[in-house]
Each structure stands twice: as C-alpha cells, then as structure tokens.
C-alpha positions as CSV (number, residue, x, y, z in Angstrom):
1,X,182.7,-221.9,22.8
2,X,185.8,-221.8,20.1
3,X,186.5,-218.5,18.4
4,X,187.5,-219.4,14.6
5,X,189.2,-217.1,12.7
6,X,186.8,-215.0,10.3
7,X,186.9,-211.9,7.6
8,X,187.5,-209.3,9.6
9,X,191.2,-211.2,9.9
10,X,192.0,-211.2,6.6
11,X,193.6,-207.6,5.6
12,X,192.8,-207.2,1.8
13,X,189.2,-209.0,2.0
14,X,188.5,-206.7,5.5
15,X,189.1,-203.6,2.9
16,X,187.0,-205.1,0.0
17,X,184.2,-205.7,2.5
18,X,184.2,-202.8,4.2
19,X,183.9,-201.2,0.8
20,X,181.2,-202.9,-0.3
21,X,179.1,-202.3,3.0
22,X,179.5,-198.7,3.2
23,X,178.6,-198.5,-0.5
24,X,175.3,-200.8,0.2
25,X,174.9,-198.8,3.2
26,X,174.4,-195.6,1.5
27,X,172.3,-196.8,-1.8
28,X,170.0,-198.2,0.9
29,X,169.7,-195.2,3.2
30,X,171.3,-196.7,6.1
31,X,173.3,-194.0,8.2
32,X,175.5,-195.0,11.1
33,X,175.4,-193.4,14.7
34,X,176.8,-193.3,18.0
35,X,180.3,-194.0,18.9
36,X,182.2,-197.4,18.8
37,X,183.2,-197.8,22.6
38,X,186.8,-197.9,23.5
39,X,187.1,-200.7,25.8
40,X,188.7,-203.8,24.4
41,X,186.2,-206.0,25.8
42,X,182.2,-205.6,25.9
43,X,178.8,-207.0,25.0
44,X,176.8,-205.9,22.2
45,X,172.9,-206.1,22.7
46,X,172.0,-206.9,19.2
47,X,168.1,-205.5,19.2
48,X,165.3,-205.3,18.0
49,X,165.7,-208.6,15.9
50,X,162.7,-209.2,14.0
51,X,163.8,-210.1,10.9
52,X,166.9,-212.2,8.6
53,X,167.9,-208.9,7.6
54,X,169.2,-208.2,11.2
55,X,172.2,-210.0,10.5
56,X,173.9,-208.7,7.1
57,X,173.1,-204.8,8.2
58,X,174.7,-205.8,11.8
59,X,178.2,-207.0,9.7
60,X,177.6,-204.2,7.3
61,X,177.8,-201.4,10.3
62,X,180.6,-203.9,11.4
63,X,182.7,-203.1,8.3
64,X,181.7,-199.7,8.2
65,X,182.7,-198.9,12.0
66,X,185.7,-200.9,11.8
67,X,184.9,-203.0,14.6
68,X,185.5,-207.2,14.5
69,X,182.4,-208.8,16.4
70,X,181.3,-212.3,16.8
71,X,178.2,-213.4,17.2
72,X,176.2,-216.4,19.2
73,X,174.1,-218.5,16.7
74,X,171.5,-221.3,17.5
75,X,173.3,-224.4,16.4
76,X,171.2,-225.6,14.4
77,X,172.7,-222.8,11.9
78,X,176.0,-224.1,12.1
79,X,175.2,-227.7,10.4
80,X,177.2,-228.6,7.2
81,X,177.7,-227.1,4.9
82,X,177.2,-224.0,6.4
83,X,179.0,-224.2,9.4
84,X,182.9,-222.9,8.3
85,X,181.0,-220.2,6.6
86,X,178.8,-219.4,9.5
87,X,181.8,-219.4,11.7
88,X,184.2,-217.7,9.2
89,X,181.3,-214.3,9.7
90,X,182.1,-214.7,13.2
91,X,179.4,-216.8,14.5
92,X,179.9,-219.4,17.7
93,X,177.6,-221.6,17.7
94,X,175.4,-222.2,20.8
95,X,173.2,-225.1,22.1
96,X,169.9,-222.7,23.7
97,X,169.1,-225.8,26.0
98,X,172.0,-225.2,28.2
99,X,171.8,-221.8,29.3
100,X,173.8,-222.1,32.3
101,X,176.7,-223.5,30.6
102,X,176.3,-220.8,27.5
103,X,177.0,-218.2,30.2
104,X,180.1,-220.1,31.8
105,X,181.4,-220.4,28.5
106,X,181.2,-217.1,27.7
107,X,182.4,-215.8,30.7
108,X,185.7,-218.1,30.2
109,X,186.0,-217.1,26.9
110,X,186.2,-213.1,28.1
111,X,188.5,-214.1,30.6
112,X,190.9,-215.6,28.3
113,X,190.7,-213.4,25.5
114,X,192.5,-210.1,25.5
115,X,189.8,-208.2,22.9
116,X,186.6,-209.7,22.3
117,X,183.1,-207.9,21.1
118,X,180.4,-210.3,21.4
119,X,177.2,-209.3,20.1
120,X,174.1,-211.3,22.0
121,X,170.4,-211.1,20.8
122,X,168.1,-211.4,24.4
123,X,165.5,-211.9,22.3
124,X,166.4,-214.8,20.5
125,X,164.5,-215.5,18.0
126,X,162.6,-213.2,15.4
127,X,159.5,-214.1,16.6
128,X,157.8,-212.0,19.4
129,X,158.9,-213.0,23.0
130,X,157.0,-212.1,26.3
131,X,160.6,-211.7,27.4
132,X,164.1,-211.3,26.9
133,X,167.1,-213.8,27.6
134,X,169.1,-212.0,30.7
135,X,172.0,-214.6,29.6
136,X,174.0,-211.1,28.1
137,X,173.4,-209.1,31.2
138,X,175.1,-212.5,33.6
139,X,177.6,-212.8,30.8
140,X,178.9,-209.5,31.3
141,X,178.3,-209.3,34.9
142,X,180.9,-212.4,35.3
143,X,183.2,-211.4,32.9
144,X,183.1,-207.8,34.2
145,X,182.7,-206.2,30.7
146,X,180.0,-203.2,30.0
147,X,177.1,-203.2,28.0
148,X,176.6,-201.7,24.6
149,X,173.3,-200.8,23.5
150,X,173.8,-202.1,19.7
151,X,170.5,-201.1,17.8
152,X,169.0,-201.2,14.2
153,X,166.3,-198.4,14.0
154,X,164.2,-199.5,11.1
155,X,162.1,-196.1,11.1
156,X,165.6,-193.6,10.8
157,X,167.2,-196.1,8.9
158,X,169.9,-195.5,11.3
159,X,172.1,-198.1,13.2
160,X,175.1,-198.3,15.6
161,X,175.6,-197.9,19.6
162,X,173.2,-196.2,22.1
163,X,175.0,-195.4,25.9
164,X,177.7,-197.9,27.5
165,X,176.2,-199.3,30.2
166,X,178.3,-200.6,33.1
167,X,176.5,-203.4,35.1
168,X,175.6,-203.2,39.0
169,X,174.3,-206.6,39.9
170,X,171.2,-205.1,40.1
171,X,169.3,-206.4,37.1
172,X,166.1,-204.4,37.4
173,X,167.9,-201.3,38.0
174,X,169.5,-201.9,34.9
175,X,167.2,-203.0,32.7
176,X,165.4,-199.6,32.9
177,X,167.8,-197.5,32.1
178,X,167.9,-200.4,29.1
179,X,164.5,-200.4,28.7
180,X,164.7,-196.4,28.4
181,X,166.8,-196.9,25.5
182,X,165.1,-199.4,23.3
183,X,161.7,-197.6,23.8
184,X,162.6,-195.6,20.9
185,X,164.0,-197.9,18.6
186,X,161.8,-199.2,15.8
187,X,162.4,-202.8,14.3
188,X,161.6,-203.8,10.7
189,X,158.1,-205.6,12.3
190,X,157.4,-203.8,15.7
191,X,154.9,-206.0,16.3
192,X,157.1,-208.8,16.8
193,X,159.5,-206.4,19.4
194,X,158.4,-205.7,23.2
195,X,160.5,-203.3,25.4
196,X,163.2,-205.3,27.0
197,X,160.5,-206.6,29.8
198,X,162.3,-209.5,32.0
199,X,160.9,-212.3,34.1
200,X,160.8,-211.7,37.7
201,X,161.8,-214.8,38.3
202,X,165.2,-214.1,37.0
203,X,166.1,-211.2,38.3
204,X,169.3,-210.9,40.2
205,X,170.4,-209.2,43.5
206,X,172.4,-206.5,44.2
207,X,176.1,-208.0,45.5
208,X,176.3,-206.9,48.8
C-alpha cells in the first residue's frame, strides 16, 4: 500500500473544500456528532455502507471535522483514468483476494507512518453481507491503534464518531460492544445492513 498525496494537503483547496462541504452539509440536513478522537493514529469503521452516497458524505464530514483520512478501495476503482483522482481523495487501492497480505500491509503502513486515519468498510460491498470483513479489527490489533466507530445515520441525518474502542485480542468480546453500537444506526437501505455479525470461523483468541 502507497499513500499519495491528496486534497486535504493542499492548504487553499483544503479551505475551499471544507467550505463547500459544510455549506452542502447543512442545505441537505446533515448534522455532525461525536468527537474527532485525539490519537494520531486509528481505524475508522466506515458503516453502514449501503449506498454510492457513502463516500462523498464520508469526505464531506472529513472537511467539516477537519480530519485527513484515507480510504481502502477495491482496485478495480483505481483503473485509468480514474486512478490519480481516486488516489488524490485519499483512496489506496486494494486487491480483496489477498486478505492476508491487505492486513500486513496495513499494519506496515501504521508502523511507518507517524499520523495516519484509515477509514475500512467490513462490509465491503453495498450489497448485503451475512458478515463482516474482521480485516479492520486484525489491522488495528497489529498495528496497536484503537477503533473508531465512524457511522452515517441515514434516519437523524447525523454522521461522525460513536466510542473509541481499544482492542483486546478478544474479537468476540469486542465485536459486542461494536455490535451495541451499530444497532442503532440506520443506513440509506437497511435492508442491505446486518449488525456487525462475524463468522465463527474467524474469530481470534485472547493473547495470553
């Protein structure tokens, strides 16, 4: 995974932006909520995703918290011509077929970077899922970096961060108090959202 730079690195176009979202923002009724968390390094769960419009109201509450993210994309996204600009948003493209090596690389890429905010969609894909992707939860658990609950709340019209959680090794333990959080939180097509159910097969132990 490469980090490119993007516009949220560009001083006079970060202002214009940020303008422009919190203007769209409030003609469209979005509010923001929760608090940005401090830490210089975390994941974002970026949930429920059911829709295209996940991604311009997740860089909109971007601008408007003042907060650079980058985002993992399926490659197929990042063909020409649409890969600079796809990258230049902050996206990394990702190949879903390698998994393992997805979570290496991330995990590499925390430990060399002093601030990074990665924002991760478990679901991936806006298409209903029996279950979500735990690659997020084993990213942050090797890179030792929290959680943030990043949510769009289709229903409030409200989006932002929930709690901060701080991984055990214990995925199941975690992933209620997860779970807990996203029970609430309405999509754009709630039909096409479960609650953050995980395979038993892929749960983790607790390091002894």
């Amino acid at each position: 995974m490469q980090m490119k730079t993007t516009f949220f690195d560009t001083p006079i176009l970060r202002t214009l932006l940020r303008g422009i979202s919190l203007f769209l923002l409030k003609v469209s009724g979005w509010k923001r909520s929760g608090e940005l968390p401090s830490e210089n390094k975390y994941i974002i769960i970026a949930a429920p995703h059911t829709t295209n419009w996940d991604m311009p109201l997740t860089l909109m509450l971007a601008f408007a918290f003042k907060v650079k993210i980058y985002w993992l994309g399926k490659k197929s996204l990042f063909k020409f011509p649409f890969s600079t600009i796809m990258q230049w948003m902050g996206g990394i493209p990702v190949d879903r077929s390698k998994n393992n090596n997805m979570v290496e690389a991330a995990i590499e890429l925390f430990k060399k970077t002093e601030k990074l905010i990665l924002a991760v969609p478990p679901e991936g894909t806006r298409q209903r899922v029996r279950y979500w992707k735990t690659g997020f939860y084993h990213m942050a658990c090797g890179a030792n970096v929290p959680i943030a609950t990043g949510y769009l709340d289709y229903r409030t019209k409200t989006g932002g961060f929930g709690p901060l959680i701080i991984p055990t090794g214990d995925l199941e333990s975690d992933m209620i108090l997860i779970q807990k959080f996203y029970s609430t939180i309405t999509g754009k097509y709630p039909d096409q959202h479960n609650q953050a159910d995980i395979d038993d097969r892929k749960k983790i132990k607790k390091p002894s």
